[in-house]
N, C-alpha and C positions, 0 to 999 in steps of 0.2 A: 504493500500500500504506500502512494506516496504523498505528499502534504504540499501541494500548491499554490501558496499566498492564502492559507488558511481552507483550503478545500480538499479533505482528504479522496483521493482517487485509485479505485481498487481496482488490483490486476488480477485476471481471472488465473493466473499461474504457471500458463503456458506460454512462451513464448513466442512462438509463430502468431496466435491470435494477437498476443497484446501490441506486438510489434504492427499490427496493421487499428486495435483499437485506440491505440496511444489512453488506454483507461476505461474504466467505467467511472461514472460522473453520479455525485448521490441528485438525484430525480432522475436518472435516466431510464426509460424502458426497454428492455433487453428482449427482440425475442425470438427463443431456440425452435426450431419449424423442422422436423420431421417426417415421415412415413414408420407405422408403428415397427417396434421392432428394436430399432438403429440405436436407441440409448440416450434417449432427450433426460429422464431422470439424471443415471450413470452420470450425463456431462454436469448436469446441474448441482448434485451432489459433488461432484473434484473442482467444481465452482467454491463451490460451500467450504470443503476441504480448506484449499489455498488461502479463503475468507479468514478463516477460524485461527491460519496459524500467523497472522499478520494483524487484525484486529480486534479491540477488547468489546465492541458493539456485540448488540445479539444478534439471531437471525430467526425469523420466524416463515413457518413451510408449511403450503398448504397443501397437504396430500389429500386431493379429493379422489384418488382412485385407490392409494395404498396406505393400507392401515399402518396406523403411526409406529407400533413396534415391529412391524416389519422393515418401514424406512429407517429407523434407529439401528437395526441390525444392516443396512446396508451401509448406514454413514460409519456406523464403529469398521465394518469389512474392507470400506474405502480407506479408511485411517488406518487400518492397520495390513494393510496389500494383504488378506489372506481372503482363501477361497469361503464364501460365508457358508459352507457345508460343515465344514470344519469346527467353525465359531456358532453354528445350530448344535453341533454333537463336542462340543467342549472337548474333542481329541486332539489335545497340547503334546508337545514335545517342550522341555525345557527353555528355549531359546523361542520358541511360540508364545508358550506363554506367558514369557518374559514382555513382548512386544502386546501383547493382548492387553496386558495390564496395563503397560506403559502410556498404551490408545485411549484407555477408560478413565484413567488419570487423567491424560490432557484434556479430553472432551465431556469427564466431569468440570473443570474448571470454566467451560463454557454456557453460554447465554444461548441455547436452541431451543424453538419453541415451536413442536408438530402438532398443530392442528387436523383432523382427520374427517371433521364432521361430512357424510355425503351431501350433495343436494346443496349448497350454498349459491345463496345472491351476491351478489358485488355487494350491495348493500351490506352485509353481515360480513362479507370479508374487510371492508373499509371497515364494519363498526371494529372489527377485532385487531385491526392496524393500528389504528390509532391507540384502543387499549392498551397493548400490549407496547408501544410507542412511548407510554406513560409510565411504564412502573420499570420499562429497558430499553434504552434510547437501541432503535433498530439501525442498523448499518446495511441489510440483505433480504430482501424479501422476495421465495421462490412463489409462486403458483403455480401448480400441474395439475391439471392443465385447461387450458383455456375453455374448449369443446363440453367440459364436465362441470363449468360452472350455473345455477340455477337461473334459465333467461324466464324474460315477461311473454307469455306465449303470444300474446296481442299484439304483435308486430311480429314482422316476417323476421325470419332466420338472419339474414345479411343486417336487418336492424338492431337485431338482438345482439349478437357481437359485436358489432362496430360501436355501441354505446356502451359496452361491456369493457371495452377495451378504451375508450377515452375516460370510463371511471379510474381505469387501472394507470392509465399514464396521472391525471389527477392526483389520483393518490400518492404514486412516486414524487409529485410536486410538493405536494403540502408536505409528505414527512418528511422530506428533502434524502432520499433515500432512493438506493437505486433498487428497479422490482425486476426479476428476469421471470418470463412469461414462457411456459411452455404450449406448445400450438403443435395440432396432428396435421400432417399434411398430405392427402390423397391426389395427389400427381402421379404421374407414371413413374416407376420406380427408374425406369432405364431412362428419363431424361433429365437433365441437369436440371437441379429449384432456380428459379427463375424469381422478383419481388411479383410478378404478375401473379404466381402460382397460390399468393394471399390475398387475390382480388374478393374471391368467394368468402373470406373474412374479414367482412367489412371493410372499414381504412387501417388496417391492422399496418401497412407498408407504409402509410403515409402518417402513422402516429408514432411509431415507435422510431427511437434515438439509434438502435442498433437491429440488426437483423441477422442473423445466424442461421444457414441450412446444415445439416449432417446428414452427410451419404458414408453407405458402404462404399471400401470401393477394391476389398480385397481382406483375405485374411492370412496368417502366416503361424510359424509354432517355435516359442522360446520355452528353453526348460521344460519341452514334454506339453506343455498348455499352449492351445492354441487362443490365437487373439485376432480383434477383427483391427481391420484399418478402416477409419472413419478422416473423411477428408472434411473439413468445418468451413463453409463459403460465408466469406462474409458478406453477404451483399447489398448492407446498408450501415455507414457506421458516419456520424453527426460530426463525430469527434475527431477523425482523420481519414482512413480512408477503407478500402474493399481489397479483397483479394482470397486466397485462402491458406492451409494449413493441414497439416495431417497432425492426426494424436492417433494412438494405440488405446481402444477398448480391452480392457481386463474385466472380461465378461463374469467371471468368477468373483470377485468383488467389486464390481458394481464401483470401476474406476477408470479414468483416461488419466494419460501421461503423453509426454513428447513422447512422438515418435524416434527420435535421435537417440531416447531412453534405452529403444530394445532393438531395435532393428540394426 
């Protein structure tokens, strides 16, 4: 994280993306656009990761599709690189579960706050930003995912998100807090995302400060585990400029890393 004439500016951890984000900026809307599958959480979580081990702010997640002690066990699996099979059946080796502890430790000393409830409005998720704003000044605030928040059925689909999505930039204003938005995206898997390809969600392209696609684009095997390549397009970013990146999916913990990491 760095500190700019008083604006602190978080780097998501990797270096290919930050090199083309030059930061995330607190109000900015972040959003990571998929085909299901690919690892919109996984990235949002080594997001979260990198957060955690640079700022004393909390972070508060709204998993409206995964129940909260399941994403705990995946944020502990991401911190501590182990396969979360493993960390479900507590089978340590000495120097495992040296590092297991060592994980729980750090991220007890952390400010994380999973929300799980289903069915939520913008409405109730603003009311619990701001709460939760109030008793732990927020630095990160994930939503997963866009598609599964509760809309007003009384207007068409394309209106429902597009209003869903300027409460969401909103909100990132007033808390002065940057929110990264996950969004499903049904394009053809075999052509490149495109900003057009978020036309069908609303002004989703035209509100958001950063835009993010993740494709497969290949997988490979270190150490006996295999791992996918995921290429990260950026093709909207306020703050400098576009371009993309590769990271390594560790599909086993439910983590991304450079790819210069393992390859």
């Amino acid at each position: 994280m760095k500190n700019i004439s008083g604006i602190a500016i978080l780097s998501t951890g990797f270096t290919g993306i930050d090199n083309l984000l030059n930061g995330i900026h607190p109000g900015n809307l972040i959003v990571v656009a998929s085909r299901p599958g690919v690892g919109k959480t996984s990235f949002a979580l080594s997001i979260l990761k990198n957060f955690l081990i640079v700022s004393e702010k909390a972070a508060l997640i709204f998993s409206i599709e995964t129940p909260a002690d399941q994403l705990a066990l995946r944020i502990l699996a991401c911190e501590v690189k182990e396969d979360i099979n493993i960390l479900k059946g507590g089978d340590f080796n000495n120097d495992k579960s040296k590092n297991f502890f060592e994980a729980v430790d750090k991220l007890s000393g952390k400010q994380i706050f999973i929300d799980d409830a289903p069915l939520q409005s913008i409405a109730q998720i603003k009311e619990k930003a701001n709460a939760t704003n109030i008793k732990a000044s927020l630095g990160l605030i994930i939503i997963d995912y866009l598609q599964l928040i509760n809309r007003d059925l009384s207007a068409s689909r394309h209106e429902q998100l597009e209003n869903i999505v300027l409460e969401i930039k909103q909100m990132a204003l007033e808390l002065k807090c940057p929110v990264l938005l996950l969004t499903m995206l049904m394009n053809n898997e075999n052509k490149n995302p495109q900003l057009s390809d978020l036309d069908r969600i609303g002004s989703i392209g035209q509100v958001a400060d950063i835009v993010m696609f993740l494709q497969k684009t290949g997988s490979f095997v270190h150490d006996i585990t295999a791992h996918e390549l995921i290429n990260v397009v950026v093709a909207k970013s306020c703050n400098y400029k576009t371009g993309s990146a590769h990271l390594v999916l560790k599909k086993e913990c439910y983590c991304f890393e450079d790819s210069n990491q393992l390859i």
